[in-house]
C-alpha positions, 0 to 999 in steps of 0.5 A: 518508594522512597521519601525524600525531604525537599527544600521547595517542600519544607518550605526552609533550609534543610538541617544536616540530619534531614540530608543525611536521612535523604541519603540513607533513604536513597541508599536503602531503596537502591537497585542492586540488580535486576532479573528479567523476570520482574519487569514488564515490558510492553510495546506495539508497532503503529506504524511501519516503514518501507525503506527500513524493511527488507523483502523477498519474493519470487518476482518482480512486482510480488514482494508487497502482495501476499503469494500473488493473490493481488490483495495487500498482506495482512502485516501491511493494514497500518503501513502506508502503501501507495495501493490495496490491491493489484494484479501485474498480469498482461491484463491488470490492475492496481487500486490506489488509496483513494479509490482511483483504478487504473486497468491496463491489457492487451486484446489480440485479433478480434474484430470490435471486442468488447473487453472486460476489465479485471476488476469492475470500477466500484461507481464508473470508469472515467476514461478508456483508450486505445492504442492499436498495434500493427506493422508499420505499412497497416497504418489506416486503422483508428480504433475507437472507443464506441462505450465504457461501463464500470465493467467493460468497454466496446472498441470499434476498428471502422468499415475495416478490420485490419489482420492482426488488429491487436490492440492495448487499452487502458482504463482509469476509474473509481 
C-alpha cells in the first residue's frame, strides 16, 4: 500500500519534497507485471437470459426440458421461464409460474368417457371443454361436460353416440 500525502489531509499546500515523496512512493508500489496466478477471481451467475443463449434439441418443443422428461432443467432454477413443467404429447400439459395449468388432449371412439388429465390440478380444475370432431354431415352431436374434478372430468354425448364420436378437451386449473 502506498502513502500519499494530500493537500485535503495536511490541511495546507504541499511543499516540493512532500510531492517528490508522493511520487517516489507511487513509482516504487507500481505494478510491473502481474502473473495469473496471484489473482483471485471470483464471479457467479444470477440470473440467465433466453435470448443470449443458444440451444439444441432433438425436437420441436424439447430445447427447455431435460431429455423430455417434462420438468425444467436443473440450469434453468434462477432463469425466468414462462413454465416449470410440460408434457407436448397429443394428451398434455404445461404448468405456468404462478400455478395456473393448462391440460389439453384428444379422446377417440368412446361413448361418454370419462378422461383423466396428465397431470391432476394441485386445488381444482376451473373449466373443461369440449369440441367433437366429425365429418361434416354428423353435425347433431353436442358433447357435454357432465363433471370435472382435480383429476378428470365425465363427457356426456346425449340419447346418441354418434360413430366415430372423437372428440378434443381442454382443461385449465390451478
Amino acid at each position: 500500500m502506498t502513502t500519499i500525502t494530500t493537500r485535503s489531509g495536511k490541511g495546507t499546500a504541499l511543499t516540493h519534497s512532500e510531492m517528490d515523496a508522493n511520487l517516489t512512493n507511487l513509482n516504487t508500489s507500481k505494478i510491473e507485471s502481474v502473473s495469473l496466478s496471484d489473482l483471485s477471481i471470483t464471479a457467479s451467475i444470477t440470473e440467465m437470459n433466453l435470448l443470449d443463449m443458444s440451444a439444441s434439441g432433438s425436437s420441436t418443443g424439447d430445447v427447455l426440458t431435460s431429455a423430455g422428461s417434462g420438468s425444467a432443467p436443473a440450469w434453468a432454477s434462477n432463469v425466468h421461464l414462462p413454465y416449470t413443467a410440460q408434457s407436448l404429447a397429443t394428451s398434455g400439459y404445461i404448468k405456468l409460474v404462478g400455478g395456473v395449468i393448462i391440460q389439453w388432449g384428444l379422446n377417440l371412439n368412446t361413448a361418454n368417457p370419462t378422461i383423466t388429465y396428465p397431470t391432476a390440478f394441485p386445488s381444482a380444475c376451473a373449466v373443461a371443454i369440449l369440441t367433437p370432431l366429425w365429418n361434416a354431415t354428423d353435425n347433431k352431436y353436442a358433447p357435454r361436460v357432465r363433471t370435472k374434478s382435480s383429476t378428470s372430468m365425465t363427457c356426456h354425448w346425449g340419447n346418441t353416440y354418434p360413430t366415430g364420436g372423437d372428440l378434443q378437451w381442454l382443461a385449465i386449473g390451478y
